[in-house]
Biopython code that builds the backbone (N, CA, C, O; Angstrom):
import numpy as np
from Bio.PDB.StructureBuilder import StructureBuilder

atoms = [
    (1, "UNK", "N", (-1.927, -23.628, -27.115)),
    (1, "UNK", "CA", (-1.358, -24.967, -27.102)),
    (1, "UNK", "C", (-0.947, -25.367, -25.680)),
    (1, "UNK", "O", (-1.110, -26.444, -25.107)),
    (2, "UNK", "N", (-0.288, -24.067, -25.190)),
    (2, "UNK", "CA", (-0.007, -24.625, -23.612)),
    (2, "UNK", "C", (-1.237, -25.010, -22.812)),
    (2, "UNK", "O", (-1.078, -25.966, -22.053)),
    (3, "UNK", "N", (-2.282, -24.513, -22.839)),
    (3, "UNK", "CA", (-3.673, -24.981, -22.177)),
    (3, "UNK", "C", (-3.662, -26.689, -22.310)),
    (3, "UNK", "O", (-3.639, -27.591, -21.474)),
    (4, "UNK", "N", (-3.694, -26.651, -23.848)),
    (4, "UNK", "CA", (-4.069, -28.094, -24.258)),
    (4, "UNK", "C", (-3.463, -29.235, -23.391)),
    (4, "UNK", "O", (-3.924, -30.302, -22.987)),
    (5, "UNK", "N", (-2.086, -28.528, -23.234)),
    (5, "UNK", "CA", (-0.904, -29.687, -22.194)),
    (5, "UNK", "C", (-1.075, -29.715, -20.830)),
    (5, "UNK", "O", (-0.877, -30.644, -20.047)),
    (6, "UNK", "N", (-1.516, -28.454, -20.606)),
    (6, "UNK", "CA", (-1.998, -28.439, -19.314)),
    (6, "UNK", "C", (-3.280, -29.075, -18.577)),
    (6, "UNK", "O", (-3.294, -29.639, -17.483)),
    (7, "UNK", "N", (-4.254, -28.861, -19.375)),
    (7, "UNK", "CA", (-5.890, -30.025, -19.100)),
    (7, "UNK", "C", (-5.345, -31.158, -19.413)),
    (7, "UNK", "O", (-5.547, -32.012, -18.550)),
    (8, "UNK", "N", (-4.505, -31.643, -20.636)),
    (8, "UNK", "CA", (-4.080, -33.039, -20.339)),
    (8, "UNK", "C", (-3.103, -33.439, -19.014)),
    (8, "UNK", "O", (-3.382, -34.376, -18.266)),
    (9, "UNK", "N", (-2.360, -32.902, -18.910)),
    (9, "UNK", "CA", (-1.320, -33.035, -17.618)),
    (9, "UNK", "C", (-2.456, -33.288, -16.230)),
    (9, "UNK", "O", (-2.189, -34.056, -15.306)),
    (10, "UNK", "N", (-3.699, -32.504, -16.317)),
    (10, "UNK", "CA", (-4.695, -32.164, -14.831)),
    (10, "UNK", "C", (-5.683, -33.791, -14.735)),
    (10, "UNK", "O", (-6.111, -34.466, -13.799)),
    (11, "UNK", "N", (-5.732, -33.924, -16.448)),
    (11, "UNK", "CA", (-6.948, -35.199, -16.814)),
    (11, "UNK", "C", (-5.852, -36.547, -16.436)),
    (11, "UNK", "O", (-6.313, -37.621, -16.049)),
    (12, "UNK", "N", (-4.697, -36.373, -16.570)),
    (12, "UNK", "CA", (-3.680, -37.809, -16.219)),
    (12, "UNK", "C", (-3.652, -37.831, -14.667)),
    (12, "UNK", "O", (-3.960, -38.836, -14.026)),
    (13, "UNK", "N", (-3.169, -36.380, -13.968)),
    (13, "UNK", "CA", (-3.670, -36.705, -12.687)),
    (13, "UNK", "C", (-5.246, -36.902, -12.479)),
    (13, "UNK", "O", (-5.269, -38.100, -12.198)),
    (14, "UNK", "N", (-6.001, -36.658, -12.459)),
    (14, "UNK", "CA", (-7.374, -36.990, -12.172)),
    (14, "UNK", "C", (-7.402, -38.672, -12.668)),
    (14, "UNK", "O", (-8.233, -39.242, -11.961)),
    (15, "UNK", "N", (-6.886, -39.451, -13.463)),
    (15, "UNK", "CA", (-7.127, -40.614, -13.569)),
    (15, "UNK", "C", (-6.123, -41.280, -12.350)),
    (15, "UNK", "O", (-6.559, -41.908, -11.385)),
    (16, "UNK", "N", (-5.002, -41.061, -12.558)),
    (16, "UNK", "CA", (-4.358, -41.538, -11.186)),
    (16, "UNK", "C", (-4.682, -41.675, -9.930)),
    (16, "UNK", "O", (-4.536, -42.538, -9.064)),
    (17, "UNK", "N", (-5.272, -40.379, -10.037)),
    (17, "UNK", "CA", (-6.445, -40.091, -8.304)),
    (17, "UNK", "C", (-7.594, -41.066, -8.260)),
    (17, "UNK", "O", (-8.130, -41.295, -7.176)),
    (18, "UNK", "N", (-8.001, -41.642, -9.339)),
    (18, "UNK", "CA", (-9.510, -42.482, -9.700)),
    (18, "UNK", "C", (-8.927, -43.564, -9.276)),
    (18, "UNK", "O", (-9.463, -44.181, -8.356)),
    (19, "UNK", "N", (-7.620, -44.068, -9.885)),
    (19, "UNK", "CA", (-7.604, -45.573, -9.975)),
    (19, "UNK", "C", (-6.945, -45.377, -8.680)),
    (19, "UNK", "O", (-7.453, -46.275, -8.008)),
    (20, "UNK", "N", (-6.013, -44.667, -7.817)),
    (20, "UNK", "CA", (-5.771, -45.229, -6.312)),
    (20, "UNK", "C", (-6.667, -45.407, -5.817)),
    (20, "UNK", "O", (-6.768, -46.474, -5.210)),
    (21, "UNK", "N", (-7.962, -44.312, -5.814)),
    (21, "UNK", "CA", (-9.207, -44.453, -4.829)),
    (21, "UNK", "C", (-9.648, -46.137, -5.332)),
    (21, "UNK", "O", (-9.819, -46.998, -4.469)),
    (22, "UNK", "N", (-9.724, -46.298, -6.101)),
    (22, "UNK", "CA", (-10.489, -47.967, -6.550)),
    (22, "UNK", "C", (-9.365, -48.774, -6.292)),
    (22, "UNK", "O", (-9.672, -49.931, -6.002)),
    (23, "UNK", "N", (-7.899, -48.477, -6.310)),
    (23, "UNK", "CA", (-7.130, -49.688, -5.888)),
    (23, "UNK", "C", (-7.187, -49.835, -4.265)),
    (23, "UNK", "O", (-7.065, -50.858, -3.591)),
    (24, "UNK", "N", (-7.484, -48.039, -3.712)),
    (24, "UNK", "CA", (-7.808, -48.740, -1.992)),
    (24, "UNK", "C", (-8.938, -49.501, -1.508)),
    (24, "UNK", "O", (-9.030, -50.226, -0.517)),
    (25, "UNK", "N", (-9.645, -49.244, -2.253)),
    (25, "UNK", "CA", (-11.608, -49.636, -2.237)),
    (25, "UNK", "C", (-11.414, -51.114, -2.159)),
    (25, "UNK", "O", (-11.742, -51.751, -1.158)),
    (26, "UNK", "N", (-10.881, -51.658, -3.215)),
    (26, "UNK", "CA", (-10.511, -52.943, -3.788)),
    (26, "UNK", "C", (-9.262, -53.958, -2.839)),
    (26, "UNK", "O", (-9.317, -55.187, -2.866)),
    (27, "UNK", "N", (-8.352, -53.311, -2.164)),
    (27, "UNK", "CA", (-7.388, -53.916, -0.897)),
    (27, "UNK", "C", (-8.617, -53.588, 0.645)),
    (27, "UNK", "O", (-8.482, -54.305, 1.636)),
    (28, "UNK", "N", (-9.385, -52.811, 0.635)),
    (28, "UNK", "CA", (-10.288, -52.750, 1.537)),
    (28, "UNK", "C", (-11.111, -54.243, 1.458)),
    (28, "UNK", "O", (-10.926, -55.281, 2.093)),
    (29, "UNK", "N", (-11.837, -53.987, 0.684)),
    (29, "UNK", "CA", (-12.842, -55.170, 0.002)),
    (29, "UNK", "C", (-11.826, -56.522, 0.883)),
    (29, "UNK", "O", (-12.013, -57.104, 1.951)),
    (30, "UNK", "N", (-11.016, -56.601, 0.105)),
    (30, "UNK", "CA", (-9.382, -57.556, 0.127)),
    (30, "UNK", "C", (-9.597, -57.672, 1.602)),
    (30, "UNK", "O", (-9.610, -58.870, 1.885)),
    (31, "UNK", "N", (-9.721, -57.143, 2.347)),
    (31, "UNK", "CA", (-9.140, -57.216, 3.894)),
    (31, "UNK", "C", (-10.292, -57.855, 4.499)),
    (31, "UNK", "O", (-10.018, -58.782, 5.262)),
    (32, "UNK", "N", (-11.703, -57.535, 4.312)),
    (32, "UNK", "CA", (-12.734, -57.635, 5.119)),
    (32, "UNK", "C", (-12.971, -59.065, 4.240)),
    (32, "UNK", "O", (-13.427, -60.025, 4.861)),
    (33, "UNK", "N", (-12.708, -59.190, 3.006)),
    (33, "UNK", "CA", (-12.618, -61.215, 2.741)),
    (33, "UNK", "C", (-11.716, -62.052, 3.434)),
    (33, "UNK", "O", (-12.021, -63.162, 3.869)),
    (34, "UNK", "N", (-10.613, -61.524, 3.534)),
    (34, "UNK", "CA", (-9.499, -62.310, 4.525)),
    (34, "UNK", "C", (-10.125, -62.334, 5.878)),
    (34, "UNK", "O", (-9.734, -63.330, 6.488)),
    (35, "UNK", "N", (-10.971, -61.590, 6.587)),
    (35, "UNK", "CA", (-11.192, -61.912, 7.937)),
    (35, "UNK", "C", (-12.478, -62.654, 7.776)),
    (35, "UNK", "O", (-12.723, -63.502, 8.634)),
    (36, "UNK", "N", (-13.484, -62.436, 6.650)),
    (36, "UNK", "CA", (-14.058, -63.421, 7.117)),
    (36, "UNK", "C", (-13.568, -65.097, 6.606)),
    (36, "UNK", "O", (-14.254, -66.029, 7.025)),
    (37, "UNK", "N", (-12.515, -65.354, 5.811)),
    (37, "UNK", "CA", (-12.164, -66.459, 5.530)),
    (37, "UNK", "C", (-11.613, -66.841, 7.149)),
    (37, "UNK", "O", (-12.201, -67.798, 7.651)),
    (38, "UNK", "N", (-10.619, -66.227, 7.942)),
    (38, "UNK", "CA", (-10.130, -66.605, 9.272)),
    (38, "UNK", "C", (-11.189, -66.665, 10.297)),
    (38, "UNK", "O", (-10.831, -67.199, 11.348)),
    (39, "UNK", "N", (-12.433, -66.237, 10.243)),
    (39, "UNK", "CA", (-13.655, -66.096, 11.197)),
    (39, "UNK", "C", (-13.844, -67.845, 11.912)),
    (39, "UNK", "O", (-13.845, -68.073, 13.122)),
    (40, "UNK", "N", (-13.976, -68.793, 10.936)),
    (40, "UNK", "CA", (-14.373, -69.708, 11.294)),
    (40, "UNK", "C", (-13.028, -70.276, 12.540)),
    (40, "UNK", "O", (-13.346, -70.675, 13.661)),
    (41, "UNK", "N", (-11.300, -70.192, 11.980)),
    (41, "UNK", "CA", (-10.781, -71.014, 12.471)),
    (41, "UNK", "C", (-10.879, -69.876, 13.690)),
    (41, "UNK", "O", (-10.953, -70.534, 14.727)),
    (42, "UNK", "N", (-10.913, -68.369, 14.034)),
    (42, "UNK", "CA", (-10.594, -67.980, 15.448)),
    (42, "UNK", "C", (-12.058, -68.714, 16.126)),
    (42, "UNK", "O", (-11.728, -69.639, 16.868)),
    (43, "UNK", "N", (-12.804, -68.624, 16.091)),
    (43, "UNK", "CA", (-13.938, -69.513, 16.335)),
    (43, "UNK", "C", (-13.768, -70.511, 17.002)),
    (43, "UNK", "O", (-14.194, -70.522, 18.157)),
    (44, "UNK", "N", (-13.196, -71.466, 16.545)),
    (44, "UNK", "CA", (-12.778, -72.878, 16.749)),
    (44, "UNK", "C", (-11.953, -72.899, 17.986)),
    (44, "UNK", "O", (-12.191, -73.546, 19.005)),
    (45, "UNK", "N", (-10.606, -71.831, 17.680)),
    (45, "UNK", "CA", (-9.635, -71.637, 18.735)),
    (45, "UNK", "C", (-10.520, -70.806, 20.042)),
    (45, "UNK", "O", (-10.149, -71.222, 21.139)),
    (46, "UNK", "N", (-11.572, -69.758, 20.121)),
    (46, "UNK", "CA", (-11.807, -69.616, 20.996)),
    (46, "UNK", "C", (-12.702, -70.375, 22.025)),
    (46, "UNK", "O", (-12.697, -70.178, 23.240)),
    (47, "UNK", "N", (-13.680, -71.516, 21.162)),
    (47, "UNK", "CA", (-14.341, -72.293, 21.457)),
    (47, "UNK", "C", (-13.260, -73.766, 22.412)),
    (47, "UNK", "O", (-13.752, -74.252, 23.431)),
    (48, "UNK", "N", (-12.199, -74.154, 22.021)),
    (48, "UNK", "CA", (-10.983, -74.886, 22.276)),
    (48, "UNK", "C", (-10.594, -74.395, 23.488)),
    (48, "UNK", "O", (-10.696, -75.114, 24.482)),
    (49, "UNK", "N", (-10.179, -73.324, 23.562)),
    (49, "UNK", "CA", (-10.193, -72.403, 24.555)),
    (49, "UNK", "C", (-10.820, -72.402, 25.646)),
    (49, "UNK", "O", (-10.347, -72.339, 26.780)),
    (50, "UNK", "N", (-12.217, -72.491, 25.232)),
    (50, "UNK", "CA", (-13.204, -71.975, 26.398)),
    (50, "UNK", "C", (-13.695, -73.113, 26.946)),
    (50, "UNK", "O", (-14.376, -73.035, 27.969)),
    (51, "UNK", "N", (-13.469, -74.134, 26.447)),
    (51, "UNK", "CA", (-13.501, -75.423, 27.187)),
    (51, "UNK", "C", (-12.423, -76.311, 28.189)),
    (51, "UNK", "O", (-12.665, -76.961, 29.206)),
    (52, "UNK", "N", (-11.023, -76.037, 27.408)),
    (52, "UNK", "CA", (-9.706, -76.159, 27.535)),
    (52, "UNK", "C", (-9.725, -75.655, 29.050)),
    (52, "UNK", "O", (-9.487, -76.501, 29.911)),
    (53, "UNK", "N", (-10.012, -74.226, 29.477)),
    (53, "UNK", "CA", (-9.634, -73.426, 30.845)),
    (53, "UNK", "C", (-11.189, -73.953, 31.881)),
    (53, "UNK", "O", (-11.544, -73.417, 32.931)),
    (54, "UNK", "N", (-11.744, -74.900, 31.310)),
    (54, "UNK", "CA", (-12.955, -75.198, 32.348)),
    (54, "UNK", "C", (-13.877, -74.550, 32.120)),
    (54, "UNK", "O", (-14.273, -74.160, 33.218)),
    (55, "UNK", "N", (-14.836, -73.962, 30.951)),
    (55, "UNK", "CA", (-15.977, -73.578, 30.789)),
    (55, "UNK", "C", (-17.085, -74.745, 30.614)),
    (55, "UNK", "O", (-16.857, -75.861, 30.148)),
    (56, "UNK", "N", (-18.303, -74.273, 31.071)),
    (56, "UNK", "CA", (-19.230, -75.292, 31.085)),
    (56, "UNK", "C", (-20.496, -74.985, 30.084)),
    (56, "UNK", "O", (-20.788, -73.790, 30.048)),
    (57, "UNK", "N", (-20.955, -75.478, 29.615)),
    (57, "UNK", "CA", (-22.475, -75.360, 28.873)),
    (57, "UNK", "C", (-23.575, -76.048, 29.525)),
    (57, "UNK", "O", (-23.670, -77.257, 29.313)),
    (58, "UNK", "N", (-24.663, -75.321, 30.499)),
    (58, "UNK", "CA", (-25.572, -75.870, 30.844)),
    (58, "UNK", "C", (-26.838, -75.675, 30.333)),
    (58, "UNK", "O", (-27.004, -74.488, 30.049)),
    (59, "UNK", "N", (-27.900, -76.443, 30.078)),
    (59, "UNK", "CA", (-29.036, -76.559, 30.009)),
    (59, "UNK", "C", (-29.737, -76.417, 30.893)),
    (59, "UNK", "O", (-29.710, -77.152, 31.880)),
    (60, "UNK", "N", (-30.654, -75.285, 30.724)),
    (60, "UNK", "CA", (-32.094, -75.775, 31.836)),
    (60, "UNK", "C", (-33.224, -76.384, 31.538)),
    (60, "UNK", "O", (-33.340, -76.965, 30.459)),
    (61, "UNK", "N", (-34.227, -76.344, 32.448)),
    (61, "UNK", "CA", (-35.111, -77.393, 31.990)),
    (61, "UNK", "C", (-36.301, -76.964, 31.001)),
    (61, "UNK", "O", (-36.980, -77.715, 30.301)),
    (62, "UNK", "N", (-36.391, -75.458, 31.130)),
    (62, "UNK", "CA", (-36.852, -74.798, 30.169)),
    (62, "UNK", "C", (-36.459, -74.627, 28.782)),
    (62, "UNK", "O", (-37.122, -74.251, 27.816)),
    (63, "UNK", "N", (-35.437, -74.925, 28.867)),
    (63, "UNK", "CA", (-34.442, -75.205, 27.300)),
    (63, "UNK", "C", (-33.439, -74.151, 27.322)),
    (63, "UNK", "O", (-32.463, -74.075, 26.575)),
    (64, "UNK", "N", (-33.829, -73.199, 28.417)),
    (64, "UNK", "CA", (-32.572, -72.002, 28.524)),
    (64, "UNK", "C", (-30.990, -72.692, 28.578)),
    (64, "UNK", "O", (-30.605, -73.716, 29.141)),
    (65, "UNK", "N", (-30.098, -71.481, 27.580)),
    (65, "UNK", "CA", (-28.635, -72.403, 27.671)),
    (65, "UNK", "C", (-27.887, -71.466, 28.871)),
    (65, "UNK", "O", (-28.373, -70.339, 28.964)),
    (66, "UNK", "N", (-26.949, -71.722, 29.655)),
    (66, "UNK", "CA", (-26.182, -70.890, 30.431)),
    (66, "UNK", "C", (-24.323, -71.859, 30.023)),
    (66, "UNK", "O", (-23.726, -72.935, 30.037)),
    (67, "UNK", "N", (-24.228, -70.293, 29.697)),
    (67, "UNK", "CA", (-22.457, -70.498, 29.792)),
    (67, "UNK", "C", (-21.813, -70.096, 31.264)),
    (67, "UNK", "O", (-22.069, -69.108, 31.953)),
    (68, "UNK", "N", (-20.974, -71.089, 31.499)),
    (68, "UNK", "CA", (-20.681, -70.835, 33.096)),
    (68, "UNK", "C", (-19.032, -70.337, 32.576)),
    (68, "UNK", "O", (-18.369, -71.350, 32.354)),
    (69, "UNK", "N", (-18.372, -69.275, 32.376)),
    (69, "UNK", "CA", (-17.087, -68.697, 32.224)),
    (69, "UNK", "C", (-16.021, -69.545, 32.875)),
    (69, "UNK", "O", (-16.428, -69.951, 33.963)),
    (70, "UNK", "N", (-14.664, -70.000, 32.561)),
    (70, "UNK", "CA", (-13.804, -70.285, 33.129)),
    (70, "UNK", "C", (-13.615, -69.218, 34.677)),
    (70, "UNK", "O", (-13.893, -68.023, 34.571)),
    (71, "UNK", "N", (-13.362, -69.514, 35.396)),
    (71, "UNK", "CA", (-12.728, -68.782, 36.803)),
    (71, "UNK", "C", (-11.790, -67.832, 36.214)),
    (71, "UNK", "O", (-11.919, -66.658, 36.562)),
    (72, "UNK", "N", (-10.751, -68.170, 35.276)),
    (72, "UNK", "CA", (-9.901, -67.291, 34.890)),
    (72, "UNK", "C", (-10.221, -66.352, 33.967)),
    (72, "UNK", "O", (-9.387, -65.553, 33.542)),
    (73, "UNK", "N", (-11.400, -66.377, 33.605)),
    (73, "UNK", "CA", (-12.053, -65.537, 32.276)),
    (73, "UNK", "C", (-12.629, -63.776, 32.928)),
    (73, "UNK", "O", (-12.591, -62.642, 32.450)),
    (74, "UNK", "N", (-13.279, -64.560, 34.628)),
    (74, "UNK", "CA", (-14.237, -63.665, 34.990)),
    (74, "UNK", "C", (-13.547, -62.156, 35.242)),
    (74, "UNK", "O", (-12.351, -61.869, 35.312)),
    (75, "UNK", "N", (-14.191, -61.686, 35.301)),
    (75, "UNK", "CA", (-13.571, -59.989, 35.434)),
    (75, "UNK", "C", (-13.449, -59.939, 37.064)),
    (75, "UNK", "O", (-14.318, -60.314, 37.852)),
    (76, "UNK", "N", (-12.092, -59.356, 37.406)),
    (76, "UNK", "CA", (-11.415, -59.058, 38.351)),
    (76, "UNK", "C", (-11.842, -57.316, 38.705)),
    (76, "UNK", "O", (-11.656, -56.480, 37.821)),
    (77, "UNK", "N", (-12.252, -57.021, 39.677)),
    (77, "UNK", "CA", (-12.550, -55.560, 40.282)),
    (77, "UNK", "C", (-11.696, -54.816, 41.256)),
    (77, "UNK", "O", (-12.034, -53.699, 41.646)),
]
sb = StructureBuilder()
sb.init_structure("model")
sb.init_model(0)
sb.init_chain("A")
sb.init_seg("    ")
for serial, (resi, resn, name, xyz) in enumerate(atoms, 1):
    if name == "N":
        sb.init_residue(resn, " ", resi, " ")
    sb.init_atom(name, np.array(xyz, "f"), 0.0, 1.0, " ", f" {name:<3s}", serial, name[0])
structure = sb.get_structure()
């Protein structure tokens, strides 16, 4: 009889262990939808941004695009 309580006692943990692994799986899932719901507005703000500090968008005549970086953007050595 003590066995019996004991595989049940091992089978209640083993379900506990199941459903955290699927409740982290599931707040994972959760996290990587929240960033892409915010994707668009950091977007916006970095685009705001990159115009805001003097970035330029040029065209060439080939149709090539060139981004010209704010002065304050460029990497310092």
């Amino acid at each position: 009889m003590a066995t019996f309580f004991l595989a049940l006692f091992f089978l209640f943990l083993l379900s506990l262990c199941i459903s955290l692994l699927i409740s982290v799986i599931g707040m994972a899932f959760g996290l990587v939808g929240l960033a892409f719901k915010l994707l668009p507005a950091v977007a916006v703000i970095l685009v705001g941004l990159f115009f805001a500090q003097g970035g330029h968008v040029r065209r060439g005549e080939n149709g090539n695009v060139t981004l010209e970086l704010p002065s304050s953007w460029r990497r310092r050595r």
